[in-house]
C-alpha positions as CSV (number, residue, x, y, z in Angstrom):
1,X,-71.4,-13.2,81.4
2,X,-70.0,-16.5,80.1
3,X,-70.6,-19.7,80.8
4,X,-67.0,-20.4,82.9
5,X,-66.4,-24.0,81.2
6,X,-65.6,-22.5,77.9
7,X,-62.4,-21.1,79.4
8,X,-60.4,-21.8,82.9
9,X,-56.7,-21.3,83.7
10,X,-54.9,-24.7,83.4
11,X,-51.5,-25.4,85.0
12,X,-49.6,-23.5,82.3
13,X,-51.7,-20.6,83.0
14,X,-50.9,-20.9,87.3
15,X,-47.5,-21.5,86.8
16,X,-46.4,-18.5,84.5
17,X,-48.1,-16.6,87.2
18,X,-45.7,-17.9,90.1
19,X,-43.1,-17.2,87.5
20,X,-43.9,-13.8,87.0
21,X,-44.7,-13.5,90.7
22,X,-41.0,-14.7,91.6
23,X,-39.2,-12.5,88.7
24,X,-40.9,-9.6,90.1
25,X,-39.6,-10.5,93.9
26,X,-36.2,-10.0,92.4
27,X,-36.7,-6.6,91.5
28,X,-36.3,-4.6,94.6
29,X,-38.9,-1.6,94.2
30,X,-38.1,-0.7,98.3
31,X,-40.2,2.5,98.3
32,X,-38.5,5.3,99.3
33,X,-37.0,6.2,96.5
34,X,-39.2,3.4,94.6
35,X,-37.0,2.4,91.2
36,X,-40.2,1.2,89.7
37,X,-39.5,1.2,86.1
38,X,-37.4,-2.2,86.2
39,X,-41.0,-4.3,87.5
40,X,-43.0,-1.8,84.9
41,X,-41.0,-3.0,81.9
42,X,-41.3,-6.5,83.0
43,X,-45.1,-6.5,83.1
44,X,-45.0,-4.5,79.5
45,X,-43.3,-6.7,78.3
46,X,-45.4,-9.9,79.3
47,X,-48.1,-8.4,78.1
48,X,-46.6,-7.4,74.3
49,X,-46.2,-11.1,74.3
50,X,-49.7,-11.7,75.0
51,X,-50.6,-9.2,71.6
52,X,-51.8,-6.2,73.4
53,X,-50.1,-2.5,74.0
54,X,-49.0,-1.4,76.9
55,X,-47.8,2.2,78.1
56,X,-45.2,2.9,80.1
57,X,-46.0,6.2,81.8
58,X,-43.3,8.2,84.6
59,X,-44.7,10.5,87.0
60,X,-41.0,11.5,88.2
61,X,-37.4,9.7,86.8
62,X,-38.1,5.7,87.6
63,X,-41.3,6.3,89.2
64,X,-43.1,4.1,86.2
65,X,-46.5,3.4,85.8
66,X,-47.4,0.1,83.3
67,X,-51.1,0.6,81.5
68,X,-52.2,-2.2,79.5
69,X,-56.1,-2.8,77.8
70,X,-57.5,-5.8,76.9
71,X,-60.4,-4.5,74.2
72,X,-63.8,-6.1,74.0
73,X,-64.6,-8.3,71.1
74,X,-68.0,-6.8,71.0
75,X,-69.0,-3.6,72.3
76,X,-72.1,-3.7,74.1
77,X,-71.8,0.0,75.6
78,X,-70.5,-1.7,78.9
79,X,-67.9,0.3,80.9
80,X,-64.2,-1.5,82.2
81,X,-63.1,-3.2,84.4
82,X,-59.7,-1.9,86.1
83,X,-57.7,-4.6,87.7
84,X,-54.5,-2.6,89.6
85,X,-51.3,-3.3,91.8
86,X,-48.9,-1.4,93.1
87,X,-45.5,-2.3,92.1
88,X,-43.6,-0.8,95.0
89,X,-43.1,-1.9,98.2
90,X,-42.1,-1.4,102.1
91,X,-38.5,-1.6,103.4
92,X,-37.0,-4.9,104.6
93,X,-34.7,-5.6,107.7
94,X,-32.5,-8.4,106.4
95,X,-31.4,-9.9,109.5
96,X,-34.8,-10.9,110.7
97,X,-35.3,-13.4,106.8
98,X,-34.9,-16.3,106.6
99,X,-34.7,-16.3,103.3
100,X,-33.5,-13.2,101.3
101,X,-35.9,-10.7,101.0
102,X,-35.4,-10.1,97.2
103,X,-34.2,-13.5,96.4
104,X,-37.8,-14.9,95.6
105,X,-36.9,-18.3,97.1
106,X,-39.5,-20.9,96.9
107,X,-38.9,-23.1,100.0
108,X,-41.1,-24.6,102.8
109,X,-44.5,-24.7,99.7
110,X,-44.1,-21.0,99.9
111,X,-43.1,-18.0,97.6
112,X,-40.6,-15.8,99.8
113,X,-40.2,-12.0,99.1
114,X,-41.0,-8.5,99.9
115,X,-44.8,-7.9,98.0
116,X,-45.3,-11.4,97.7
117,X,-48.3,-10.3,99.4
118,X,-48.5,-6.8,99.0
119,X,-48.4,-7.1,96.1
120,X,-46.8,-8.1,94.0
121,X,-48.7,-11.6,93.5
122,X,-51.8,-9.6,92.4
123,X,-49.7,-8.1,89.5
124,X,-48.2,-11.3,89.0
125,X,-51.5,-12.5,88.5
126,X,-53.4,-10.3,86.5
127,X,-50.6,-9.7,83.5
128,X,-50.9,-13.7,83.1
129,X,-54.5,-13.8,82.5
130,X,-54.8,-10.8,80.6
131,X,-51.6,-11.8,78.7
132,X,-53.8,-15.5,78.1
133,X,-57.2,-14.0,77.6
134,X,-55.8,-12.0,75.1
135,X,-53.5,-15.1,73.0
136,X,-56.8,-17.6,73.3
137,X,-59.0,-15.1,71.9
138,X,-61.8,-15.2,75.0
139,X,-64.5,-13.1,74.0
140,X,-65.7,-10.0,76.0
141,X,-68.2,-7.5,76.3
142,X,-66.2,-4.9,78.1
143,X,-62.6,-3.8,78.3
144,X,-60.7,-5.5,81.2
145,X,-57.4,-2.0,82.1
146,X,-54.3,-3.5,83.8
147,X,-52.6,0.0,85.6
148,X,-49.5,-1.4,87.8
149,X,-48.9,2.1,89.8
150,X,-46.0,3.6,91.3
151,X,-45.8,4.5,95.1
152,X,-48.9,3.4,96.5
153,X,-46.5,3.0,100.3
154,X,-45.5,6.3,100.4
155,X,-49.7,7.8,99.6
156,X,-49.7,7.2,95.5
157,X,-48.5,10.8,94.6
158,X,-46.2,9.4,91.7
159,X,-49.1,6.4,91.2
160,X,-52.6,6.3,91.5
161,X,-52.9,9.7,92.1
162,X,-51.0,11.1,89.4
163,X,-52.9,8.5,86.6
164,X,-56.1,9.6,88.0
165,X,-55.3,13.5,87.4
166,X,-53.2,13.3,84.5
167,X,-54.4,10.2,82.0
168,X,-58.1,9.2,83.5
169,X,-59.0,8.1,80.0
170,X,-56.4,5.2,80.5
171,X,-57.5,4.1,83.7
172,X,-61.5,5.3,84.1
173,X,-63.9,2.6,84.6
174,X,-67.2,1.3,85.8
175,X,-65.1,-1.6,88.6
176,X,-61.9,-1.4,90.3
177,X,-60.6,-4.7,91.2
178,X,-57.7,-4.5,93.9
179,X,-55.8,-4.9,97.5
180,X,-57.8,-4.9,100.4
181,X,-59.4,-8.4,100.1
182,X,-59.4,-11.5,98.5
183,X,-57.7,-13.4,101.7
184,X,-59.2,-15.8,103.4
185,X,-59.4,-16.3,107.6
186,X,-59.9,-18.3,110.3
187,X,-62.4,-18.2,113.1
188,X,-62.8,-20.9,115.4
189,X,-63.1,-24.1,112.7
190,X,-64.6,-21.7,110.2
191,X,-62.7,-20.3,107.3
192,X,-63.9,-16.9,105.8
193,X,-62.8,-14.9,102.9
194,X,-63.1,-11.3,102.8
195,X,-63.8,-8.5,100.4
196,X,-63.0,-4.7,100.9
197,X,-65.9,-2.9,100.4
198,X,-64.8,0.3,102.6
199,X,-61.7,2.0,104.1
200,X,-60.6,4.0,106.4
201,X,-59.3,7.8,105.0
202,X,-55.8,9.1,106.2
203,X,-54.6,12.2,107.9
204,X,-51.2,12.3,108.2
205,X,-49.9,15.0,110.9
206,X,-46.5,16.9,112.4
207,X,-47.7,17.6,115.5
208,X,-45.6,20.3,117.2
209,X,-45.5,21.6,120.8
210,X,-42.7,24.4,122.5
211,X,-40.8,24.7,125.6
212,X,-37.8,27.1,127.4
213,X,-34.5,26.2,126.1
214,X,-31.6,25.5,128.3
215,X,-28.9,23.9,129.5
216,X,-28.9,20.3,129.4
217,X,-27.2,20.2,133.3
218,X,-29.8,22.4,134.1
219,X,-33.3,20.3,134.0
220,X,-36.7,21.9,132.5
221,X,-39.9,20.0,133.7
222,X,-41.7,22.2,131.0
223,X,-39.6,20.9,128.3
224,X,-40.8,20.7,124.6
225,X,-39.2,17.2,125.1
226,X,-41.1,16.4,128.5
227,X,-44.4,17.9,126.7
228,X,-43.9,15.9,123.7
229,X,-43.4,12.5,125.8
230,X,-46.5,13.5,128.3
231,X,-48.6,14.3,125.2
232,X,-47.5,10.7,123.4
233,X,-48.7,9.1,126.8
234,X,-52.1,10.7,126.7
235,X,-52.3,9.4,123.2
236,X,-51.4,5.5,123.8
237,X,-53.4,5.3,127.5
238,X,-56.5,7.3,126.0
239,X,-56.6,6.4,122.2
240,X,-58.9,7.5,120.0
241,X,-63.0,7.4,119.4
242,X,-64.8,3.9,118.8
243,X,-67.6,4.4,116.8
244,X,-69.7,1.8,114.6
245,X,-69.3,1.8,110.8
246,X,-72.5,-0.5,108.4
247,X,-69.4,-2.4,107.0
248,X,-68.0,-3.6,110.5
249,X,-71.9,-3.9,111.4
250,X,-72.5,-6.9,108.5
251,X,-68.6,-8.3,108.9
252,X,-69.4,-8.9,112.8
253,X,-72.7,-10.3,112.0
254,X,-71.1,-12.5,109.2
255,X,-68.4,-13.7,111.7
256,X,-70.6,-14.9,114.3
257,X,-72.6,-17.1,111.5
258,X,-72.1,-20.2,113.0
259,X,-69.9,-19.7,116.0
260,X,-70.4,-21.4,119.1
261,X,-72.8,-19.4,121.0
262,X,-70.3,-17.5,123.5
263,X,-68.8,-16.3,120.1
264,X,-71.7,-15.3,118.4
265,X,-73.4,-13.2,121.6
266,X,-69.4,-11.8,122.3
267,X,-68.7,-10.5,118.9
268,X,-71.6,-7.9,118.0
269,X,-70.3,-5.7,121.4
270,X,-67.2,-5.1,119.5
271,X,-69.7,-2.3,118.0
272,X,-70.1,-1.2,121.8
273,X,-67.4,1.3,122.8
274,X,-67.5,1.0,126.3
275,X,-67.1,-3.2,125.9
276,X,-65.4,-3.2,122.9
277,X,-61.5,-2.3,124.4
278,X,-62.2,-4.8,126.9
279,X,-63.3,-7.5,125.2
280,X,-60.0,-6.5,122.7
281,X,-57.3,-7.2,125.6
282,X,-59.0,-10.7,126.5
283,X,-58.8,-11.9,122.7
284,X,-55.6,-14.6,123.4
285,X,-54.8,-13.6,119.6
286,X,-53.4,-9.5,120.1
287,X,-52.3,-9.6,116.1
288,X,-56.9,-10.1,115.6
289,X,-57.2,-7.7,118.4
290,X,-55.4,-4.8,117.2
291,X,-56.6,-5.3,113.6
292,X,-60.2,-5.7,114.7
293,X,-59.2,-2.9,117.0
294,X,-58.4,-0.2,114.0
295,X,-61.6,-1.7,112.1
296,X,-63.6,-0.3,115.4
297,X,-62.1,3.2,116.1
298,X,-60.4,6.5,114.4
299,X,-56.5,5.8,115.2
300,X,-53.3,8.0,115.8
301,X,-50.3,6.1,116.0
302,X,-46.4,7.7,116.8
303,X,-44.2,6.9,113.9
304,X,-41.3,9.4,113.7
305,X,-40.5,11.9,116.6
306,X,-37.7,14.7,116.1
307,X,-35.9,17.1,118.8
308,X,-32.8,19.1,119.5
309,X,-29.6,18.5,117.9
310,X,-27.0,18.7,121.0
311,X,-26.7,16.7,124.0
312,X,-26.2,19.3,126.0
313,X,-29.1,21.7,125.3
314,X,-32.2,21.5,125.6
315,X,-34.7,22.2,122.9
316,X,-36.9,24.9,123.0
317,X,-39.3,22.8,119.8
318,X,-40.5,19.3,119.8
319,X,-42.2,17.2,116.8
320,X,-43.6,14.0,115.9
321,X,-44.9,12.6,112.8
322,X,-48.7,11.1,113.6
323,X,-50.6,8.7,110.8
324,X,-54.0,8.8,111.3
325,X,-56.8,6.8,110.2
326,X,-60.1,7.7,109.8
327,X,-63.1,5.5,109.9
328,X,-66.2,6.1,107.3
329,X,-68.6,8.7,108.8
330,X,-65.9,10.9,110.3
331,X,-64.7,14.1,108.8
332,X,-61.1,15.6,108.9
333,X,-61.9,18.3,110.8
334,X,-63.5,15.9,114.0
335,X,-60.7,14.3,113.8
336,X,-58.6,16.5,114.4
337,X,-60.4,18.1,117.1
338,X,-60.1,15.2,119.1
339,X,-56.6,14.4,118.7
340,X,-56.0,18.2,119.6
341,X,-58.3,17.8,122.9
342,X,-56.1,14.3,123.7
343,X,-52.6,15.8,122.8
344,X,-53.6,19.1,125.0
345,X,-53.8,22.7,124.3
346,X,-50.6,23.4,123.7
347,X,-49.5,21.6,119.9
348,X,-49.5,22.9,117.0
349,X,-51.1,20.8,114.3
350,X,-49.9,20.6,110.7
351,X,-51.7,18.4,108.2
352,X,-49.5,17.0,105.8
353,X,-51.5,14.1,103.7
354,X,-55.1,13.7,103.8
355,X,-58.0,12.2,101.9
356,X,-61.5,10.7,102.8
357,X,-62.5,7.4,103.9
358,X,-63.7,4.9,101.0
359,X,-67.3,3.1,100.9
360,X,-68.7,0.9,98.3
361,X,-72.0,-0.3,98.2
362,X,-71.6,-3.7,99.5
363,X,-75.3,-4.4,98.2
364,X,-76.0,-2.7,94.8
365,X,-73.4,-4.3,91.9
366,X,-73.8,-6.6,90.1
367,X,-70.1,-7.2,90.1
368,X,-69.7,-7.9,93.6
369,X,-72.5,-10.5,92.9
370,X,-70.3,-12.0,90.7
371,X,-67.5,-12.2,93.4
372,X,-70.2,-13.7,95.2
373,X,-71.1,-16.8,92.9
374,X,-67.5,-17.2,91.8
375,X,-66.6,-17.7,95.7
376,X,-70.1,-20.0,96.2
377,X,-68.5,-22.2,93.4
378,X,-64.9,-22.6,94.2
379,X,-65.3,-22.4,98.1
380,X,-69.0,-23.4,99.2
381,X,-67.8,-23.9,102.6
382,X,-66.2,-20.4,103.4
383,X,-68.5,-17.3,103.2
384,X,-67.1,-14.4,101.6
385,X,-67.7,-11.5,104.0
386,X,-67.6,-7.4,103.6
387,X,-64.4,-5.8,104.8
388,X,-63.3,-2.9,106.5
389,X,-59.5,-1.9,105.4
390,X,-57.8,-0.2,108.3
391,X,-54.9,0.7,106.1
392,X,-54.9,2.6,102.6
393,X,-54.5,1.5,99.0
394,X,-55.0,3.2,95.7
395,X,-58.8,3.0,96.0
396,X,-59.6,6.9,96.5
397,X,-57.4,7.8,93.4
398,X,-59.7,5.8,91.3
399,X,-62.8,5.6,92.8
400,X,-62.2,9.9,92.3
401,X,-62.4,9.4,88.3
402,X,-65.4,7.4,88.7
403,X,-64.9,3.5,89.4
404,X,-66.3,1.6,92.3
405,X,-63.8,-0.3,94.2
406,X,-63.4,-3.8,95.4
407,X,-60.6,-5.0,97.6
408,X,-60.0,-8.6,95.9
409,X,-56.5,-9.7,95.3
410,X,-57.4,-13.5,95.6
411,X,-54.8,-16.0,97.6
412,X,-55.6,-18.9,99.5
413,X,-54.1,-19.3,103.1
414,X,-53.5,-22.4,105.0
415,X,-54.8,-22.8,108.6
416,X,-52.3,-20.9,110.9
417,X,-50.7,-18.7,108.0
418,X,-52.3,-14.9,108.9
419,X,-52.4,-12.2,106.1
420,X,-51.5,-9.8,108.9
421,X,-48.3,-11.3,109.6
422,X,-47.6,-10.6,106.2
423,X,-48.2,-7.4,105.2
424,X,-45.4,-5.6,105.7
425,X,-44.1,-8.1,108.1
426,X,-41.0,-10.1,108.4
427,X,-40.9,-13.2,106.5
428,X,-43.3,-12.0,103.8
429,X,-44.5,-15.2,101.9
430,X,-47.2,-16.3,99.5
431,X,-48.6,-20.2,99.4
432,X,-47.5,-21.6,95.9
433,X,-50.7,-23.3,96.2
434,X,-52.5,-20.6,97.4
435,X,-51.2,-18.2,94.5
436,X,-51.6,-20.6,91.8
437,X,-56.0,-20.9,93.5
438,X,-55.5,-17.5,93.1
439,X,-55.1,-17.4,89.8
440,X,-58.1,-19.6,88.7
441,X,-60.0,-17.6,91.1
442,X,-59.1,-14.1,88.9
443,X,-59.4,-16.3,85.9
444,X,-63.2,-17.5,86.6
445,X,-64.2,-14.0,87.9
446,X,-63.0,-12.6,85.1
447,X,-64.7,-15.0,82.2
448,X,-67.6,-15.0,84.0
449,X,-68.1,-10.9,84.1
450,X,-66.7,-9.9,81.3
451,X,-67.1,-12.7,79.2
452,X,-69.4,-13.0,76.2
């Protein structure tokens, strides 16, 4: 480790990273079908600039993959450090912007543009230290890997995934640094910033169930429609298990730190099951309820449901597309059980993406202490707390060859400005500000681990 005064990013440094960060808005990498080769040759190129090599590597035609390394000045037999974003992102309904959603408008103090927070700011971010690290010459003990994947929206088959089975020697290390983290939020008058230390595994299901056929003049009660609908009920009154994971255990605790003392005796029974659903609906804040809600239970929700083809006949099959989330400590197998037993009897369940729920050791690396000081330094006032993530990211790919993962893609929020609202939300925006404190944050974590 170095001592953090001998190199920190200057206003030069920040800005090419909002730079970067807008000229990759522009690219629209809307995933389906993806198109990421456009955002992959702009972070090559960046980083040619900066001196070092990068590969450009497809999985399928445009589905691009940008690898970059940043070599040690003196090897020391230490193992990477992986720093990785996804370069696709989520589709966009124009209507409800304000701004255009691949315009990359900077209005209002804030970047505006689908993956400005998811996330394309972290890739922003990371080619313009790398890319300065490399020109000043900063001395390092251990290589710092740049991998900007394909597809991590649509489960990193073409990204993460495919780098992981295909070239792990370009992308194996000790760390993984990415989503999941790194935002900061507001409780009461406290302001916390969280790290992902754990998430939850998927199981993505069709979930099938088969009724008479007939005419549609002629109503069925026993319907493959009317069973479908009755069993989609079941799911949304009954839900799925609660059950209490370490991580949420030490987020809660960290929470209540300092909370006036109806908080801080109110927010341990989230881990009770039979409280925790209740005390959810009286939250005045539903977007914090539902999130904290996923961080508490195993999840099914509804996304795509399919069924006949006439108006005038009724179907004799039924489907619907279920993502599922599973929290650490459950196994695929339980959970499907128990969405079979709420569903009913009579569905037919086909798996069609899964993979296991993510831990890290919140308590045994010393780069998370790292995180730790860097965070005690630049925010002394806002504790940096362990996180559940209740969606997926590219974590299991590599954490598969090897690496242990942190969520920390570093951005600084202002006071009424939720990081829910804008993942995958409307409106998506990043704080100039807050992406430019970003980008001394990556800067100081960086120099500090890797540095000599």
């Amino acid at each position: 480790m170095t001592d953090l005064a001998r190199f920190r990013a200057d206003a030069t440094l920040t800005q090419h990273a909002v730079d970067l960060c807008q000229a990759l808005l522009r690219i629209d990498t809307t995933n389906p079908p993806g198109n990421e080769r456009e955002a992959a040759d702009l972070c090559a190129t960046e980083l040619r600039e900066g001196g070092l090599e990068p590969v450009i590597l497809e999985s399928a035609p445009g589905r691009a993959n940008v690898v970059a390394r940043l070599k040690a000045t003196r090897d020391v037999g230490k193992r990477p450090l992986l720093l990785t974003a996804h370069l696709d992102v989520v589709g966009v309904d124009p209507e409800h912007w304000d701004h255009p959603p691949f315009g990359g408008v900077i209005a209002d103090g804030c970047l505006w543009g689908r993956g400005a927070i998811d996330m394309k700011n972290m890739a922003a971010m990371s080619v313009a230290v790398l890319k300065r690290l490399a020109q000043e010459r900063v001395p390092l003990d251990r290589d710092l890997i740049f991998a900007g994947v394909a597809d991590e929206e649509a489960g990193c088959k073409h990204g993460s995934f495919w780098l992981a089975d295909h070239h792990p020697e370009l992308v194996r290390s000790e760390f993984a640094l990415g989503e999941g983290g790194g935002f900061n939020m507001h409780l009461g008058n406290r302001n916390f910033f969280v790290v992902q230390v754990a998430e939850k595994g998927v199981c993505w299901v069709k979930a099938r169930v088969r009724g008479e056929p007939g005419h549609g003049s002629l109503p069925r009660p026993d319907s493959s429609v009317h069973k479908l609908a009755a069993g989609i009920e079941r799911l949304r009154r009954r839900g799925l298990s609660k059950r209490v994971t370490p991580v949420m255990r030490d987020f809660l605790a960290a929470l209540a730190e300092g909370q006036p003392s109806a908080v801080k005796a109110l927010l341990p029974r989230l881990l009770e099951p039979p409280v925790a659903e209740h005390l959810l609906r009286l939250l005045p804040d539903q977007s914090v309820a539902r999130a904290l809600g996923a961080m508490v239970a195993n999840t099914a929700s509804p996304t795509v449901v399919r069924a006949g083809s006439k108006t005038n006949v009724i179907p004799s099959l039924a489907e619907v597309d279920i993502d599922g989330r599973i929290l650490p400590g459950t196994t695929t197998e339980e959970f499907l059980a128990e969405l079979q037993h709420v569903l009913g009897p009579d569905f037919e369940l086909e798996v069609t993406n899964a993979w296991n729920p993510m831990v890290t050791s919140p308590r045994e690396s010393g780069f998370l202490d790292c995180i730790h000081e860097v965070m005690a330094e630049r925010e002394p006032d806002a504790p940096l707390v362990p996180y559940l993530m209740p969606g997926f990211t590219d974590a299991t790919a590599f954490t598969s060859i090897g690496a242990r993962w942190y969520g920390f893609a570093p951005v600084k929020l202002p006071k009424g400005m939720r990081f829910a609202d804008m993942f995958h939300g409307h409106n998506e925006r990043i704080p100039v500000d807050g992406l430019r404190w970003g980008t001394e944050t990556l800067t100081d974590l960086l120099v500090r681990f890797a540095g000599v």
